[in-house]
C-alpha positions as CSV (number, residue, x, y, z in Angstrom):
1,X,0.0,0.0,0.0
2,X,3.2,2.3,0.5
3,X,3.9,2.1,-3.0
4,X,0.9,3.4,-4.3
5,X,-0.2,5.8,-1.2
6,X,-3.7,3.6,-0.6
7,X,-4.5,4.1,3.0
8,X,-1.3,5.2,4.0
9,X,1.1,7.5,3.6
10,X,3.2,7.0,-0.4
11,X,6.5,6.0,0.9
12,X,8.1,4.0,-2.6
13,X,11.6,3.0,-1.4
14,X,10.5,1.2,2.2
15,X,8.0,-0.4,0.0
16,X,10.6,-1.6,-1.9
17,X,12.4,-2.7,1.1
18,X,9.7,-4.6,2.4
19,X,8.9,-6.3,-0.6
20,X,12.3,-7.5,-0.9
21,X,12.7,-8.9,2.5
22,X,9.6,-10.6,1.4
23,X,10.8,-12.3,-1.1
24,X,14.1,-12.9,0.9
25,X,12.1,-15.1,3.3
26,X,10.2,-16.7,0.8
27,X,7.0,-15.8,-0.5
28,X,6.9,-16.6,-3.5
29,X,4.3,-13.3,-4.3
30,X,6.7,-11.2,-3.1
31,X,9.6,-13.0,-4.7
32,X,7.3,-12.3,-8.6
33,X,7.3,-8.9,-7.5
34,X,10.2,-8.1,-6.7
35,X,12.1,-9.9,-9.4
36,X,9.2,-8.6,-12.2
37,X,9.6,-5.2,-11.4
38,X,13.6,-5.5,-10.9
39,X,13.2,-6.8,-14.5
40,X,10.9,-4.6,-16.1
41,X,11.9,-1.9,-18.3
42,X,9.3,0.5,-17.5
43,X,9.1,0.5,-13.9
44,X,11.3,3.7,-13.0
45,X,9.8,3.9,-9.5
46,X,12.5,1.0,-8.7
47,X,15.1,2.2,-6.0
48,X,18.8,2.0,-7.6
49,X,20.5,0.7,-3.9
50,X,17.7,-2.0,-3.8
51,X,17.6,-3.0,-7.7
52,X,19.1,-6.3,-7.8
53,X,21.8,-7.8,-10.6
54,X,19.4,-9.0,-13.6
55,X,20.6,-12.4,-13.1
56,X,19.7,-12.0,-9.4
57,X,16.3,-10.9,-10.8
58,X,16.0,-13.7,-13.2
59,X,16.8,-16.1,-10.2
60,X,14.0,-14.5,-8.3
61,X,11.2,-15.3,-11.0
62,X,12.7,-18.7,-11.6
63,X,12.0,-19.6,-8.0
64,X,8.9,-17.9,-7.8
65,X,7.8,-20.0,-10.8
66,X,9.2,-23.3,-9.3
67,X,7.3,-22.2,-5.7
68,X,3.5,-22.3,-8.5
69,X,3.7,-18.6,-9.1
70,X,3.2,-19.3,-13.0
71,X,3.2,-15.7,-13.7
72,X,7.0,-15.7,-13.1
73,X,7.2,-18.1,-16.7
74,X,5.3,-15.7,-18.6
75,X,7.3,-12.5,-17.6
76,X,10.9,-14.6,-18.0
77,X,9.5,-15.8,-21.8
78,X,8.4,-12.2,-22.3
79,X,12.1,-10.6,-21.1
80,X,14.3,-13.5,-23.2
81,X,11.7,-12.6,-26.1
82,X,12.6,-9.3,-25.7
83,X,16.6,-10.6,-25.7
84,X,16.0,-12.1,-29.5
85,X,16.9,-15.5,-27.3
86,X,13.3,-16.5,-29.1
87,X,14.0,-20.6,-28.2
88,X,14.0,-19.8,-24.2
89,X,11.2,-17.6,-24.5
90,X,9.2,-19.8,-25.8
91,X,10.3,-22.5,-23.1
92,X,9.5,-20.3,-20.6
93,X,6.2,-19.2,-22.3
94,X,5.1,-22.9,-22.3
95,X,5.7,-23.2,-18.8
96,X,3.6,-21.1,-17.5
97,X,0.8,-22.3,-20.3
98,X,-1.3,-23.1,-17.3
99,X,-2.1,-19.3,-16.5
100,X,-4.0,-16.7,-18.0
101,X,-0.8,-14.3,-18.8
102,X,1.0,-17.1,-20.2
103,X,-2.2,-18.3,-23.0
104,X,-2.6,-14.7,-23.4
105,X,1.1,-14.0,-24.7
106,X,1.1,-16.8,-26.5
107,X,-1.9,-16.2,-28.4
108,X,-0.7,-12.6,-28.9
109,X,2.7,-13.6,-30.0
110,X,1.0,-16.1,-32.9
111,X,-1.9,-13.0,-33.8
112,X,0.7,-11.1,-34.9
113,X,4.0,-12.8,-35.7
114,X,6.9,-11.3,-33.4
115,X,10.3,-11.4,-32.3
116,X,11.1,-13.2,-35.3
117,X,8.3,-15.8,-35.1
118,X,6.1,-16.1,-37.8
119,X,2.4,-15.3,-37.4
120,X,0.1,-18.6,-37.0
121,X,-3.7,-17.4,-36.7
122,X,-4.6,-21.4,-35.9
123,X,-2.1,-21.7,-32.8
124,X,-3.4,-17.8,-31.6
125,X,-6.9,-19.4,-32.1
126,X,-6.4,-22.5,-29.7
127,X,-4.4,-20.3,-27.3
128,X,-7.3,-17.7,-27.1
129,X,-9.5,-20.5,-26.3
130,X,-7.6,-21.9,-23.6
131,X,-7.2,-18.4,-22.1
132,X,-11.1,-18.2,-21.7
133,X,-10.9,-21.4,-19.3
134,X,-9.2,-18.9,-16.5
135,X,-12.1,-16.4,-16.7
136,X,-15.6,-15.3,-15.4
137,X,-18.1,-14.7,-17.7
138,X,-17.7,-11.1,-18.3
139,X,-14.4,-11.3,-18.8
140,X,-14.6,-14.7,-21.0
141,X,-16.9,-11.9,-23.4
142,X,-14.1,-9.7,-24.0
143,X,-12.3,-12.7,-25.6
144,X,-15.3,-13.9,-27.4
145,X,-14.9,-11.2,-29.5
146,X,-11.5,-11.7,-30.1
147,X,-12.7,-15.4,-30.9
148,X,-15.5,-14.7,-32.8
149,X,-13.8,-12.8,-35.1
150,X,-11.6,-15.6,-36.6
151,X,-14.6,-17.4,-37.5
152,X,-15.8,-14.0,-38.9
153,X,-12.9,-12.7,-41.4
154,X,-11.8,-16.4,-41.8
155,X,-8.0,-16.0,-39.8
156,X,-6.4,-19.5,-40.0
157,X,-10.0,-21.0,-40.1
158,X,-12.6,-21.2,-42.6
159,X,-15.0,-18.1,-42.7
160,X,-18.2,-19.0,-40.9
161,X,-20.2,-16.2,-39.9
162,X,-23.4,-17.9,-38.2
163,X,-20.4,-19.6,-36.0
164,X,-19.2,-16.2,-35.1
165,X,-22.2,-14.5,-34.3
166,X,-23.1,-17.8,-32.0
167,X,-20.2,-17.1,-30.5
168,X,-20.7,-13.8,-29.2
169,X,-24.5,-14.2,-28.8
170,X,-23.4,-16.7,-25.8
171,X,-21.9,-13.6,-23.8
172,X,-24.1,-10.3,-25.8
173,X,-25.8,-10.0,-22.6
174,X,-23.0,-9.8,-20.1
175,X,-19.9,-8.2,-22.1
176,X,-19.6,-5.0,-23.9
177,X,-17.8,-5.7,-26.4
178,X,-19.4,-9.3,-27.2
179,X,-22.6,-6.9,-27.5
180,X,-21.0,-4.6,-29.8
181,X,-20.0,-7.1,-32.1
182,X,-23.4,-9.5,-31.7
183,X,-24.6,-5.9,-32.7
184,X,-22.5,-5.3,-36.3
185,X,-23.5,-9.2,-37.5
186,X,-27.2,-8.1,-37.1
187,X,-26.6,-4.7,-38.3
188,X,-24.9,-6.1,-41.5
189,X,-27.2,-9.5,-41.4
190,X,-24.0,-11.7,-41.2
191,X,-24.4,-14.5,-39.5
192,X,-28.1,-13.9,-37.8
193,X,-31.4,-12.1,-39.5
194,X,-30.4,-8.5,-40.6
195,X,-32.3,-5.7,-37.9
196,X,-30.4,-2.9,-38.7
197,X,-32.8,-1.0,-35.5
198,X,-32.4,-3.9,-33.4
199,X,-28.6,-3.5,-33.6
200,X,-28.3,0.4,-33.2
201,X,-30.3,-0.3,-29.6
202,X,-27.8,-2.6,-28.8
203,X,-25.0,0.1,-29.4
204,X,-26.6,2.7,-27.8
205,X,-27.0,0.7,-24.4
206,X,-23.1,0.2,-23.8
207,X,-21.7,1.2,-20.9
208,X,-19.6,3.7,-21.5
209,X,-19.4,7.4,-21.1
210,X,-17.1,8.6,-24.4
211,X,-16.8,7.4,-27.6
212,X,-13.5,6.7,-27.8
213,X,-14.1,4.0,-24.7
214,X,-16.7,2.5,-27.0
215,X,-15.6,-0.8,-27.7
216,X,-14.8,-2.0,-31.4
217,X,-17.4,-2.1,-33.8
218,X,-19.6,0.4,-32.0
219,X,-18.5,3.6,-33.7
220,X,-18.2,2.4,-37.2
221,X,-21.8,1.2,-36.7
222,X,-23.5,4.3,-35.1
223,X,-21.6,6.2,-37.7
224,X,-23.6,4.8,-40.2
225,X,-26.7,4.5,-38.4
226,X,-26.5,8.5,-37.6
227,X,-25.7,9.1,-41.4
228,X,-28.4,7.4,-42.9
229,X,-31.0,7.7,-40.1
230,X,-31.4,3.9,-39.0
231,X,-33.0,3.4,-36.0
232,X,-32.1,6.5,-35.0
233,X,-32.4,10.6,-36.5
234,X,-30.6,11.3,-39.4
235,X,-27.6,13.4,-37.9
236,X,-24.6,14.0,-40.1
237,X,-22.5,15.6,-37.5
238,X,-22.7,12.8,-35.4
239,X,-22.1,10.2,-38.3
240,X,-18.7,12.0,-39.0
241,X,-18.0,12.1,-35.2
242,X,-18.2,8.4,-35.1
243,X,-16.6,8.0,-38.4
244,X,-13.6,9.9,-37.6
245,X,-13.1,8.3,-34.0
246,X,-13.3,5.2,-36.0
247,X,-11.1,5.9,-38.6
248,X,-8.2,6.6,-36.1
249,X,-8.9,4.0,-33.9
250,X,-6.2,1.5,-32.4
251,X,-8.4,-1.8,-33.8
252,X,-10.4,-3.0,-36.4
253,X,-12.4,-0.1,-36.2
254,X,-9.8,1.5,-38.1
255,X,-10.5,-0.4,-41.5
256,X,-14.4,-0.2,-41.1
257,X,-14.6,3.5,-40.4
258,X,-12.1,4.2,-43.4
259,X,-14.5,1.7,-46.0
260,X,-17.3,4.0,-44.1
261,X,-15.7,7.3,-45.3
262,X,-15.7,6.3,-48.7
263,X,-19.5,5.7,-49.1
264,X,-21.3,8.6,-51.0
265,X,-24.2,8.6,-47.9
266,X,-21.1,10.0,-45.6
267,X,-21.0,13.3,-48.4
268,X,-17.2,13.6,-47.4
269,X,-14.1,14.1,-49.7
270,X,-11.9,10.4,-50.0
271,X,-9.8,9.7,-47.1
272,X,-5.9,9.7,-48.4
273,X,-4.2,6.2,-48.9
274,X,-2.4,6.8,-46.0
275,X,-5.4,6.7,-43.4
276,X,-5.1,2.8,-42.7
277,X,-2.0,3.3,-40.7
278,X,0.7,0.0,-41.3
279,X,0.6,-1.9,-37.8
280,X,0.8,-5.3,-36.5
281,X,-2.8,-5.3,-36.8
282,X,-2.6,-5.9,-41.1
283,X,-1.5,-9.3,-40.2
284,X,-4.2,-10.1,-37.8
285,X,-6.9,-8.6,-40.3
286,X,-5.0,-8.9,-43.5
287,X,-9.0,-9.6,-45.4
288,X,-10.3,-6.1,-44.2
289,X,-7.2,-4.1,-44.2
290,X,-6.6,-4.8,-48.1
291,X,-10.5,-4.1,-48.6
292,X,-10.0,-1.1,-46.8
293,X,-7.1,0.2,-49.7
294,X,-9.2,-1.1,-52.2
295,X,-12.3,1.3,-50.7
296,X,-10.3,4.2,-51.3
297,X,-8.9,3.1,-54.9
298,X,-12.7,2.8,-55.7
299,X,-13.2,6.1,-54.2
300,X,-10.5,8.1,-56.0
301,X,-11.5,6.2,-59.3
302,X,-15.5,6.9,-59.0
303,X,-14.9,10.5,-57.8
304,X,-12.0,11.6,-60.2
305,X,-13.2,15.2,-60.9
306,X,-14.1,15.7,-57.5
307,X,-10.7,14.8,-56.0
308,X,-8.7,16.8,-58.3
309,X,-5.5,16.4,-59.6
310,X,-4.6,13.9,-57.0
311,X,-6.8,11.5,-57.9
312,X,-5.1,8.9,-59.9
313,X,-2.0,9.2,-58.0
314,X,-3.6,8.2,-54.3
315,X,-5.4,5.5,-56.5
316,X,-2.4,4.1,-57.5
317,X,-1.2,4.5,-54.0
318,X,-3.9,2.4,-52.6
319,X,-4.6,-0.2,-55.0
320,X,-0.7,-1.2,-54.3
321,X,-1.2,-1.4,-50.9
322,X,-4.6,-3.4,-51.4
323,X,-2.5,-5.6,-53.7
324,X,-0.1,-6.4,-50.6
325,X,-2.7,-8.0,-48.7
326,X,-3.7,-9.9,-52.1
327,X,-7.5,-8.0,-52.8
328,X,-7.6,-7.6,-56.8
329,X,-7.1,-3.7,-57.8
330,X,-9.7,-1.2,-58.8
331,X,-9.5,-0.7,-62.4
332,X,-12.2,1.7,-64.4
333,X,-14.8,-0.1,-66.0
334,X,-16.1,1.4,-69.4
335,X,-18.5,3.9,-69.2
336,X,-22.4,2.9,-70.3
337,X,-23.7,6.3,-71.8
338,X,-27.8,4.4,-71.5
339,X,-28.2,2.6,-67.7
340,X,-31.7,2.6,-67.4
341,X,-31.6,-1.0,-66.4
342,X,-31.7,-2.3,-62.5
343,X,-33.1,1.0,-61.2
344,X,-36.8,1.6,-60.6
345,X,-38.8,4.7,-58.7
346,X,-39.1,3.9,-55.4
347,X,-35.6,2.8,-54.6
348,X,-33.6,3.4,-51.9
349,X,-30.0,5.3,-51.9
350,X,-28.7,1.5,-50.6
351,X,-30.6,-0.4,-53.2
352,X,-28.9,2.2,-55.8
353,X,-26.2,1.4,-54.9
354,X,-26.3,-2.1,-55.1
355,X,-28.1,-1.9,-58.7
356,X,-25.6,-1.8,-62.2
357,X,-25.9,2.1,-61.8
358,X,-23.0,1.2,-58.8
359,X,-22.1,4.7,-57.1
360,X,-22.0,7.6,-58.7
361,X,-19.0,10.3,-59.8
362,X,-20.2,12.6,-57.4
363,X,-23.2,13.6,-55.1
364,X,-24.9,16.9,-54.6
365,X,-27.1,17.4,-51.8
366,X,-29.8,19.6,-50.7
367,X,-31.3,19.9,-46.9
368,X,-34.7,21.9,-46.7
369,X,-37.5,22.0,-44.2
370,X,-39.3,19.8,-46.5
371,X,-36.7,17.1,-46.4
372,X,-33.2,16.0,-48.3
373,X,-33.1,16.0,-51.6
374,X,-30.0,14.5,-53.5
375,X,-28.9,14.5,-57.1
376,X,-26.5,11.8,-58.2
377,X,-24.4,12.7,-61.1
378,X,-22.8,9.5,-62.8
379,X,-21.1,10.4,-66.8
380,X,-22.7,10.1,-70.1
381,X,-25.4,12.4,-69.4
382,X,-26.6,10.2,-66.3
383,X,-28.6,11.0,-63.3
384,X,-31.0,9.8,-59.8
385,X,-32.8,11.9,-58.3
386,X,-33.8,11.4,-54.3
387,X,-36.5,12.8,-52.1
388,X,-36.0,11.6,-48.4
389,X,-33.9,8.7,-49.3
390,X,-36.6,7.7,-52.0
391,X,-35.8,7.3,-55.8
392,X,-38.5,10.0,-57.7
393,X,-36.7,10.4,-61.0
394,X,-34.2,8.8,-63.5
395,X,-32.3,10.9,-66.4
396,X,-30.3,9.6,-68.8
């Protein structure tokens, strides 16, 4: 409690003193402690006339490992990983398997390839698994997620999407971010019976007080919820609040906001090739990072004269980088001067989408007290007309 000041006075070196003579007699807590933080390379609170020889520390963890303190494995595998000694690390990792730190680390370490060993989505898998064994239920959600979403992009598995949404459904009710994610299957209708409402509800009841704490798959959602007015009012500056939090995001989010911000309903320039920023994460979601490039390609290509000069050369830019992750390029299709086929009054933006008519060059938009109106201007003389999200007229 000296260490931190909780319920007593903050006194850091006597509670380094005392944890030492702890570990001294034998505990083997105190003896992880000591020799963790003595090993750490972030702890700077360590006194220097207390900080033990590293091989004094290493001997520390070793017998706090051999006393059942597995934690001292996973923090010895983690410091000889660090050491590019990758065959000890390893060792040490699998001996302290039977913990939550040490499935954890492992599964981390196979996610994402490190320290010179090579990414293997099927060993993270079985790792993140095992990891859920050492949990309670809300915390065994926070990992179904993880879980659910190799089944979902198909990482070292086979996709299967009514497997991933089965798995989060287990936890939906008890886990924020097993909600979050049970809530972007039914949004999309991946895996489960699209309710695009249904799903916003779920997003809006998460605990959490900012939306940057929202967990992943939340913002990219209500971004497009808010922008075309599902399940909740249309509201364009909150759909670009939620896009941009997204697009900057630390996790997937990152990808999904960025595909997001190249959708005509967002009414937003292109985001630049260089939005999807290169992490550890490409490896881990190699299928929606090289959609994401590909996103912004088809972007720059639909929207040439918009975009500007620019244009061809971020295209280029991102259809390499969607090439890297091995997603087919976006190359310009010829242009149909007559596409009066696959579109019919009544439509909506999303179905016009969908239709041959694809997205238009460019989109120009008009908010009145008698609704939004939005002209859609594709080449060759081409046009769709919308009244409150409704298709009223075709020109061509």
């Amino acid at each position: 409690m000296e260490l931190y000041g909780s319920g007593t006075k903050k006194n850091v070196p006597h509670a380094y003193q005392l944890l030492k003579e702890a570990a001294e007699k034998g505990s083997p807590e105190a003896m992880y402690e000591f020799g963790q933080r003595a090993l750490s390379p972030i702890d700077q609170n360590f006194p220097a006339e207390l900080r033990p020889s590293q091989g004094d520390a290493i001997k520390y963890l070793e017998t706090a490992g051999a006393k059942g303190d597995t934690r001292a494995y996973v923090d010895l595998g983690e410091h000889y990983l660090r050491a590019k000694n990758t065959a000890l690390g390893l060792s040490y990792l699998d001996q302290g398997k039977d913990s939550f730190g040490g499935q954890i680390s492992l599964a981390y370490l196979y996610s994402h390839g490190a320290y010179g060993i090579p990414a293997s989505p099927a060993a993270a898998l079985e790792h993140y698994k095992k990891a859920q064994d050492f949990l309670d239920s809300n915390q065994k959600g926070a990992l179904a997620r993880q879980i659910s979403e190799f089944y979902y992009y198909g990482i070292g598995v086979a996709q299967d999407t009514k497997k991933a949404f089965a798995i989060v459904a287990e936890y939906q009710d008890v886990n924020d971010e097993a909600r979050s994610c049970y809530a972007w299957m039914m949004f999309r209708g991946e895996g489960t019976q699209k309710d695009e409402v249904q799903a916003v509800q779920r997003w809006l009841s998460l605990r959490v007080t900012r939306l940057i704490s929202n967990p992943p798959y939340a913002n990219p959602g209500l971004a497009e919820a808010y922008a075309r007015g599902v399940g909740v009012q249309k509201d364009m500056a909150k759909a670009e609040e939620y896009m941009k939090i997204s697009m900057f995001s630390p996790s997937v989010d990152q990808y999904w906001g960025t595909i997001l911000a190249t959708k005509s309903f967002m009414q937003g320039n292109c985001p630049l090739p260089f939005t999807v920023t290169e992490s550890v994460f490409h490896q881990q979601y190699r299928s929606i990072a090289g959609k994401a490039y590909a996103e912004i390609a088809r972007c720059y290509q639909d929207n040439a004269k918009r975009e500007g000069v620019t244009a061809e050369t971020f295209k280029t830019i991102a259809n390499n980088a969607a090439m890297k992750f091995g997603v087919t390029p976006v190359t310009k299709a010829p242009v149909e001067l007559k596409r009066n086929r696959g579109v019919s009054i009544g439509m909506t933006e999303d179905q016009a989408l969908a239709s041959n008519w694809g997205r238009p060059n460019y989109v120009n938009r008009t908010h009145t007290a008698a609704g939004d109106s939005s002209q859609w201007v594709y080449g060759g003389g081409n046009y769709l007309y919308f009244q409150n999200g409704r298709l009223t007229t075709i020109q061509n």
